[in-house]
C-alpha positions as CSV (number, residue, x, y, z in Angstrom):
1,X,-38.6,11.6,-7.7
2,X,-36.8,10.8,-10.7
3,X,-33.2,10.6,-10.5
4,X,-32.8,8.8,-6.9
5,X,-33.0,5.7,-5.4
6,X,-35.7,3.7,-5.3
7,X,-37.8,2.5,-1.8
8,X,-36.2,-0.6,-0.6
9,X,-38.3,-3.6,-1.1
10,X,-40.0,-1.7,-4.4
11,X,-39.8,-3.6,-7.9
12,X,-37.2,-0.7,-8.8
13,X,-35.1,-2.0,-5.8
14,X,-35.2,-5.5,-6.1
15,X,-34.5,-5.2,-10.0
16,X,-31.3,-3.1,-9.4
17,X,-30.2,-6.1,-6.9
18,X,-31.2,-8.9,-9.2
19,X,-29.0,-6.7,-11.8
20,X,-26.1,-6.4,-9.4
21,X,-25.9,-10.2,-8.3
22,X,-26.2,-11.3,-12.3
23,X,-23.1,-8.3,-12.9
24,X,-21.2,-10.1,-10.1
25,X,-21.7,-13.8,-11.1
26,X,-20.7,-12.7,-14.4
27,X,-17.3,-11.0,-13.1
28,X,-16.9,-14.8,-11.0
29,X,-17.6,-16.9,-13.7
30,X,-17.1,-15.0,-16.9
31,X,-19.4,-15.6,-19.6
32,X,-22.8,-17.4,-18.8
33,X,-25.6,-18.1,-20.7
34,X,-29.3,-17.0,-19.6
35,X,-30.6,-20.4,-18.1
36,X,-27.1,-20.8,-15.7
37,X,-27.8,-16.7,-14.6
38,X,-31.2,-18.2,-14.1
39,X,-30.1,-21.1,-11.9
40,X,-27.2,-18.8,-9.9
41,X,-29.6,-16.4,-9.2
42,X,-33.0,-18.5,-8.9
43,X,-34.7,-16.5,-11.1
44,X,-37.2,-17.7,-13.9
45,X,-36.0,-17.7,-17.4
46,X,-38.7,-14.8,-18.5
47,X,-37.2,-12.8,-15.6
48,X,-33.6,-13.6,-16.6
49,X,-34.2,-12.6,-20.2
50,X,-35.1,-9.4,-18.8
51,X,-32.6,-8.7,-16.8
52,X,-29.7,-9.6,-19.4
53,X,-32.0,-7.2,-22.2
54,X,-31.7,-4.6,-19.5
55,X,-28.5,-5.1,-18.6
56,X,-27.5,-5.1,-22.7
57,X,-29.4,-1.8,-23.6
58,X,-27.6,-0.1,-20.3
59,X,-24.9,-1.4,-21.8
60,X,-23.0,-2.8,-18.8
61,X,-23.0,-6.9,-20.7
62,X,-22.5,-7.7,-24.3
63,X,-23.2,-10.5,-26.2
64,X,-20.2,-12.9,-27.1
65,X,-20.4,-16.2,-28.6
66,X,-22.4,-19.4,-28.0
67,X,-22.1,-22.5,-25.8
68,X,-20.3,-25.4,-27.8
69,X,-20.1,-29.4,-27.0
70,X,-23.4,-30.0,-25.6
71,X,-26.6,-31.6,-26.7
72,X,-29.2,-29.3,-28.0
73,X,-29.2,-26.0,-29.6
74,X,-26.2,-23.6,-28.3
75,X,-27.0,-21.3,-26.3
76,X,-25.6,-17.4,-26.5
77,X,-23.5,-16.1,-23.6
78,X,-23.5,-13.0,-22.1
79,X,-20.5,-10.9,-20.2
80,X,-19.9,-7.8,-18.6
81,X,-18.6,-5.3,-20.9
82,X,-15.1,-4.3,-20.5
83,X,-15.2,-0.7,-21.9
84,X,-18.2,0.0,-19.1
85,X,-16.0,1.7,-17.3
86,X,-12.4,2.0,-16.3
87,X,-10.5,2.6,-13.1
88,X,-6.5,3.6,-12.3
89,X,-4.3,3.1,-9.4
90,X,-0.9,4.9,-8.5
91,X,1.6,3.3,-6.5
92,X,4.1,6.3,-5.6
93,X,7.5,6.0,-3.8
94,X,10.5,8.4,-3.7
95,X,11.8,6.2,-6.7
96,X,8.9,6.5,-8.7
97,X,5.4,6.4,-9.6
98,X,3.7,3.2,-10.9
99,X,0.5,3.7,-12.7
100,X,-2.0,1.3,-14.1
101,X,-5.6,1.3,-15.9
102,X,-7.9,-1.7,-15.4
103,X,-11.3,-2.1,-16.9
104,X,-14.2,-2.8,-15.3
105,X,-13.6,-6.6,-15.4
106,X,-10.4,-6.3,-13.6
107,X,-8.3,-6.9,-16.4
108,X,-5.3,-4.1,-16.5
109,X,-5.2,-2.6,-20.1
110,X,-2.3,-0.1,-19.6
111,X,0.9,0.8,-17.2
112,X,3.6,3.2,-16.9
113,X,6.5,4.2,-14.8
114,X,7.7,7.4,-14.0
115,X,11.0,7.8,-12.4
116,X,11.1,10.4,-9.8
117,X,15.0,10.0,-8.6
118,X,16.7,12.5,-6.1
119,X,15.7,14.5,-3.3
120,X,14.5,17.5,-4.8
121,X,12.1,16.3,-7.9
122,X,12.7,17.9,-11.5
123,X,8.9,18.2,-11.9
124,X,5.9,19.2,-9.1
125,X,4.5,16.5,-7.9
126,X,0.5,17.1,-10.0
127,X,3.1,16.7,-12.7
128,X,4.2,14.0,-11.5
129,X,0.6,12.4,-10.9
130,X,-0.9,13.6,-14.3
131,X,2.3,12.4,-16.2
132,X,2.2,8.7,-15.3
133,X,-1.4,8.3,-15.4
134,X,-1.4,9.7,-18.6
135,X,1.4,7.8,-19.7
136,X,-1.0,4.3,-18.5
137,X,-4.0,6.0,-20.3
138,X,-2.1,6.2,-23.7
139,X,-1.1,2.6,-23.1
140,X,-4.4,1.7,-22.7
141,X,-5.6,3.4,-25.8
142,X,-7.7,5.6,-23.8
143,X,-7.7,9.3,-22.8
144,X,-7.7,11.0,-19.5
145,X,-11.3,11.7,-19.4
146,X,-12.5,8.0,-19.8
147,X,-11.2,7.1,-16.5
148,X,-14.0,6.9,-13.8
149,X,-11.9,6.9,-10.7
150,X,-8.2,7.1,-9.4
151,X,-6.6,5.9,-6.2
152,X,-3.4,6.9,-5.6
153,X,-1.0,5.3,-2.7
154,X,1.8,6.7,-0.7
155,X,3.5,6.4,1.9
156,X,2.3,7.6,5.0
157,X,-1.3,9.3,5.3
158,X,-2.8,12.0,4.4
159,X,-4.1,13.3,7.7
160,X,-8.5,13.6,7.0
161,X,-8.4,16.8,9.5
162,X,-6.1,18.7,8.0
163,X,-5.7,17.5,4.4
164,X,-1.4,17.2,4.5
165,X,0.7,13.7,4.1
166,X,2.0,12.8,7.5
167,X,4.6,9.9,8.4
168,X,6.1,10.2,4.9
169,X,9.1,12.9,5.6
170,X,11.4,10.8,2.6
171,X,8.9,11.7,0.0
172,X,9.7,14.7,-2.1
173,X,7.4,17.4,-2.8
174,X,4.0,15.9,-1.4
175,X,3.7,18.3,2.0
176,X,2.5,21.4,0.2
177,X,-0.6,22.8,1.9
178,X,-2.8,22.9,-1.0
179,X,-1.4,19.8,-3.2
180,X,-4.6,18.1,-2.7
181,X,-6.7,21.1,-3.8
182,X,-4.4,21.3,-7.0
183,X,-4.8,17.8,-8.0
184,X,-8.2,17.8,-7.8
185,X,-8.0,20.6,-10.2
186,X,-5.9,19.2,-12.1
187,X,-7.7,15.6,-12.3
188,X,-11.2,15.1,-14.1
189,X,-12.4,12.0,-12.2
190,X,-13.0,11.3,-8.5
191,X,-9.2,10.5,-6.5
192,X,-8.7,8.6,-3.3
193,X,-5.5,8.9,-1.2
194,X,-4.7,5.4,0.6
195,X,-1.9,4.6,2.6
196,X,0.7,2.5,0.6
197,X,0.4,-0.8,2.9
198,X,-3.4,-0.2,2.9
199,X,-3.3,-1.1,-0.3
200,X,-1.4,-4.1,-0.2
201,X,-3.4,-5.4,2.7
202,X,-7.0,-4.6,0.3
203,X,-5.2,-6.8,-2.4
204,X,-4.1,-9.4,0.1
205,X,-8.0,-9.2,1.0
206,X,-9.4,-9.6,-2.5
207,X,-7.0,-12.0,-4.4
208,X,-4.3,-13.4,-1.8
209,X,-3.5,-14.9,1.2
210,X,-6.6,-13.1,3.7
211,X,-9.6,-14.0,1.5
212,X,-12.5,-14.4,3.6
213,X,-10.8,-13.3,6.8
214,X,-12.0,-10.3,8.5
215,X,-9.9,-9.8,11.1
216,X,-6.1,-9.7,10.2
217,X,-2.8,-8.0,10.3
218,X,-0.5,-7.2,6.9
219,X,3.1,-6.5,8.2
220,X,5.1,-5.2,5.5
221,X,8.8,-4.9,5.2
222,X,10.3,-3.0,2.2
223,X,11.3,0.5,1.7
224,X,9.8,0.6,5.6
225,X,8.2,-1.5,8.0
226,X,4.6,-1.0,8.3
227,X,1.1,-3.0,9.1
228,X,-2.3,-2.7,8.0
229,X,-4.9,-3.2,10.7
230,X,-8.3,-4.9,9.4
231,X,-10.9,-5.2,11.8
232,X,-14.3,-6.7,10.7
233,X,-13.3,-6.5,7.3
234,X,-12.6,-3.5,7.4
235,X,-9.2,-1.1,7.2
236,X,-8.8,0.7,10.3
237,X,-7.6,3.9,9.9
238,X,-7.2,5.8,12.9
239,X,-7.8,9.4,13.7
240,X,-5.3,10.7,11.4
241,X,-4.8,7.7,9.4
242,X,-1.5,6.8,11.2
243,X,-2.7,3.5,12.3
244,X,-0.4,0.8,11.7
245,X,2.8,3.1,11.7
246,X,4.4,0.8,13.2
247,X,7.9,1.5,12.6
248,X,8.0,4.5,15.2
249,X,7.0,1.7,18.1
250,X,9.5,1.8,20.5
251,X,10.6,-1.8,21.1
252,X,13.0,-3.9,23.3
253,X,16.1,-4.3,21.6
254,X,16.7,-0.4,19.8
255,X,17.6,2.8,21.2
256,X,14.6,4.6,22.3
257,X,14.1,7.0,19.2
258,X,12.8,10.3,20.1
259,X,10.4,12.9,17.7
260,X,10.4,9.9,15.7
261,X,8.2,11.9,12.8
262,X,11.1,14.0,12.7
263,X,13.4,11.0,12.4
264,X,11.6,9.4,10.1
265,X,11.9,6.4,11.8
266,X,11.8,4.6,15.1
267,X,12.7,1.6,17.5
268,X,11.1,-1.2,15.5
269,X,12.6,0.6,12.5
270,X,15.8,0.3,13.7
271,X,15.3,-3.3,15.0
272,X,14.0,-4.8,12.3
273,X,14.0,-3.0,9.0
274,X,14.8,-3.9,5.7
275,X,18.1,-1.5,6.4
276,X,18.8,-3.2,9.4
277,X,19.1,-6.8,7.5
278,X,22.6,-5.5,5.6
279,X,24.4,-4.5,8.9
280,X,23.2,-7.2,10.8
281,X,25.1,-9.8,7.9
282,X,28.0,-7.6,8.2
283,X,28.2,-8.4,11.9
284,X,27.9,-11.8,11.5
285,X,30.5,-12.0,9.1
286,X,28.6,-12.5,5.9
287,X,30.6,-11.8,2.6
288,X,29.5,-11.1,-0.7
289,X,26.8,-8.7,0.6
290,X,25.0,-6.6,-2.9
291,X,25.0,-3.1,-3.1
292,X,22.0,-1.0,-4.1
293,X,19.3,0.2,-2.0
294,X,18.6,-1.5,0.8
295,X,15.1,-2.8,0.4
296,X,16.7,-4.5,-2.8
297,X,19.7,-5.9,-0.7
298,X,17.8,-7.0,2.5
299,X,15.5,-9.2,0.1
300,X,18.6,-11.0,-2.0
301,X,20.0,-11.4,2.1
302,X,17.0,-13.1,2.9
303,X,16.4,-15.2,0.1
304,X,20.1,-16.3,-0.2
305,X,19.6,-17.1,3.4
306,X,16.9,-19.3,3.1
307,X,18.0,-20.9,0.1
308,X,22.0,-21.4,2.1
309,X,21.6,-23.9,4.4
310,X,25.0,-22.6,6.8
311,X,25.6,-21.5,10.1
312,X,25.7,-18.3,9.5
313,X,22.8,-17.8,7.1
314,X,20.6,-19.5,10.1
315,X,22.0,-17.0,12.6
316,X,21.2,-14.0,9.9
317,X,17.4,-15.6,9.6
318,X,16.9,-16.7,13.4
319,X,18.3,-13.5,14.6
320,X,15.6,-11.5,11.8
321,X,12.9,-13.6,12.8
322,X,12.6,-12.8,16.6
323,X,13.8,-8.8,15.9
324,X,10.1,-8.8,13.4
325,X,8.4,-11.2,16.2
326,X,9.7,-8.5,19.0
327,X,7.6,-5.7,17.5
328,X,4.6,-8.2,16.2
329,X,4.2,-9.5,19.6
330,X,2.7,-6.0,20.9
331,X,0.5,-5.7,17.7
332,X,-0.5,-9.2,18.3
333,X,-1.5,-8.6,22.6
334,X,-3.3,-5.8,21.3
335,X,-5.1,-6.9,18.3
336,X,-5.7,-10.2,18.6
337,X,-5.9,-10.8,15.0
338,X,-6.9,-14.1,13.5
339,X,-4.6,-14.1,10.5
340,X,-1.1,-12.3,10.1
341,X,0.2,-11.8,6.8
342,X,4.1,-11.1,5.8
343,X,4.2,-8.9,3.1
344,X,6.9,-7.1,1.1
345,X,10.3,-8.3,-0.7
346,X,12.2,-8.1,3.0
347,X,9.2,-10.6,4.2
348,X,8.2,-12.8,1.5
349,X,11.6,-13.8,0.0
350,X,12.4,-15.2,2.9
351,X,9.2,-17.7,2.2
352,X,8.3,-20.7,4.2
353,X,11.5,-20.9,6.0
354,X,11.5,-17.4,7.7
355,X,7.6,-17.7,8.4
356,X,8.1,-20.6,10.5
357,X,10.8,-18.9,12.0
358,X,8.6,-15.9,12.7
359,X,5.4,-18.1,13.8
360,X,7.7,-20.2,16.9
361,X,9.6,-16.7,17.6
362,X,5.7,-15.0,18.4
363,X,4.1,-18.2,20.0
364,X,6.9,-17.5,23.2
365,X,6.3,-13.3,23.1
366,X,2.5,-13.2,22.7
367,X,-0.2,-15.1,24.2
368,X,-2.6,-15.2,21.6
369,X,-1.4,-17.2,18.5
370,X,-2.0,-16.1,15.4
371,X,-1.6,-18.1,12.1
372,X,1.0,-16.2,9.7
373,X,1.4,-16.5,6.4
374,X,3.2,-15.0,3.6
375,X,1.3,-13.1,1.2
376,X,0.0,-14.4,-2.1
377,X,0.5,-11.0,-3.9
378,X,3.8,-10.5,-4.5
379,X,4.0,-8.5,-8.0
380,X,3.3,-4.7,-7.5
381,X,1.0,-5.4,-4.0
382,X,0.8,-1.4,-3.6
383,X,-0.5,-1.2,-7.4
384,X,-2.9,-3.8,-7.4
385,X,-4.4,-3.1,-4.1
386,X,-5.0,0.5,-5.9
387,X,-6.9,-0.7,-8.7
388,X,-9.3,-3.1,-6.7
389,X,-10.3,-0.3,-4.7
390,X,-11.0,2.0,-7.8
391,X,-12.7,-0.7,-8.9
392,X,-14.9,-1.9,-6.5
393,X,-16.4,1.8,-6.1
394,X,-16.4,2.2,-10.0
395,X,-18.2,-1.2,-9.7
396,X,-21.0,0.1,-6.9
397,X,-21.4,2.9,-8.6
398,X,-21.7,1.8,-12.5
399,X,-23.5,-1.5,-11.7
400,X,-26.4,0.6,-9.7
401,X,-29.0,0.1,-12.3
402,X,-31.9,1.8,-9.7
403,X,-30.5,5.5,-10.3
């Protein structure tokens, strides 16, 4: 039937996957000429010049330039065409909302930041949304409708049984029964709802520190302490999305924190988050201590600790390092990841020093011993996590050249 997908093993088939692996070696390696697709993808010359005049008249690779400094004629390159299609990811926090567009090639053409300060937000929350992307669109030169697909993180999850953002009490305005429903209204192009440190763990995934592992754990430390649970290479969820909520665990060390959802917060909270970095240096005597919010302050803490080399800077680290390894340790019995990855300001800018702080602090709680690292993605994690999800389903879905 025309219109659907071919038979597997039909010509139809194998030419859509002979067009996809091309598309993909070009996104790799950037602009190629027909004999090196030909040699990536052991296909004959006749049949690569096919593929690329496909590819060309779809309009998903372009022409652009010629190979230089070698001997014989120069050869014309081909690469994927940027304006293909386009993808957007929201990063959205009680603070703000970060938006961004990216073309198909990855390359982010447009951002914007909307401030959303104060408990009770001066504008709805589709406002919100549709006034930040919109502000990344006309960055980007483009308009609303030429934006294939949007994935928006938040804190918290929105719950797939019921449709409403759970775990996320702090942020303004998103608990409305129908927002969902009104956003897809108000939205042209397909929208995805990920949890916030998700995100960062698919970015950590796809450019950082967990390439090519397929079992690991993100903890994050910023506005809250978090983890994302990857299990075969794949996010794991839960049954309401809640997994890796791990703030609410009750830990060793905190009061036991009951109705913790209506808390906000729990005993690994307590212990070991970012808000719990500026009262521990209080207690230890530590002057000079910023003011601002406290994910801001607990991540100049840590990095002047781990830059200080005194007695009391150790203590602040040491004593840091086995409040995070305290909660990790039951993720760790549980999971038994390959790979752990520190992620977020009150994490990573404590670098090297705090890992290996972290590392010798778990080896003693848990019995299996994981490798941590700190994460390779430390500019907008949330954001770009967003916009490598949009695009690899803009990608799977543009690239399929057997529809």
């Amino acid at each position: 039937m025309a219109g659907t997908a071919g038979t597997p093993g039909t010509p139809r088939v194998l030419r859509a996957m002979n067009d996809r692996a091309a598309l993909d070696l070009l996104l790799e390696h950037g602009p190629l000429s027909r004999t090196r697709i030909g040699k990536l993808t052991g296909l004959s010359k006749p049949t690569a010049s096919q593929l690329l005049a496909r590819l060309e008249a779809a309009g998903l690779v372009l022409a652009t330039g010629t190979t230089e400094g070698r001997p014989g004629p120069n050869a014309q390159l081909y690469e994927v065409n940027p304006a293909a299609a386009y993808a957007a990811g929201l990063d959205v926090t009680p603070e703000r909302v970060l938006a961004a567009v990216a073309d198909i090639t990855g390359r982010r053409v447009g951002s914007f930041e909307l401030p959303t300060p104060g408990r009770r937000p001066t504008r709805p929350v589709v406002r919100q949304v549709t006034d930040a992307l919109d502000g990344a669109v006309k960055a980007a030169g483009l308009a609303r409708d030429d934006i294939h697909r949007l994935v928006i993180g938040t804190p918290g999850a929105f719950d797939p049984n019921t449709g409403r953002l759970r775990y996320a009490s702090h942020l303004p305005g998103w608990h409305t029964p129908a927002l969902l429903d009104e956003l897809a209204a108000a939205l042209p192009m397909p929208v995805e709802y990920e949890n916030d440190v998700n995100l960062a763990a698919v970015a950590e995934q796809r450019l950082g520190a967990a390439r090519g592992h397929e079992d690991f754990v993100l903890l994050w430390n910023e506005g809250g302490l978090g983890a994302a649970l990857v299990l075969g290479g794949r996010l794991h969820r839960g049954w309401t999305g809640g997994a890796g909520e791990v703030g609410f665990l009750p830990v060793p060390g905190a009061p036991l924190v009951r109705h913790v959802t209506k808390a906000n917060s729990g005993g690994y909270q307590e212990l070991a988050g970012s808000q719990a970095v500026p009262h521990l240096a209080g207690e230890l005597g530590i002057g000079n201590i910023p003011s601002g919010p406290y994910a801001e302050v607990a991540a100049a803490l840590v990095e002047r600790a781990a830059a200080e080399d005194t007695v009391l800077h150790r203590k602040l680290l040491q004593t840091y390092a086995t409040r995070l390894a305290t909660g990790l340790a039951s993720l760790v019995s549980v999971l038994d990841p390959e790979l752990v990855v520190l992620s977020g300001a009150s994490l990573t800018s404590g670098g090297e020093v705090l890992r290996a702080l972290v590392q010798a602090e778990l080896e003693e709680l848990a019995a299996s011993r994981p490798r941590l690292v700190v994460g390779d993605v430390r500019e907008h994690p949330v954001l770009r996590g967003a916009l490598e999800s949009a695009l690899a389903t803009t990608r799977d879905e543009v690239f399929d050249t057997s529809r």
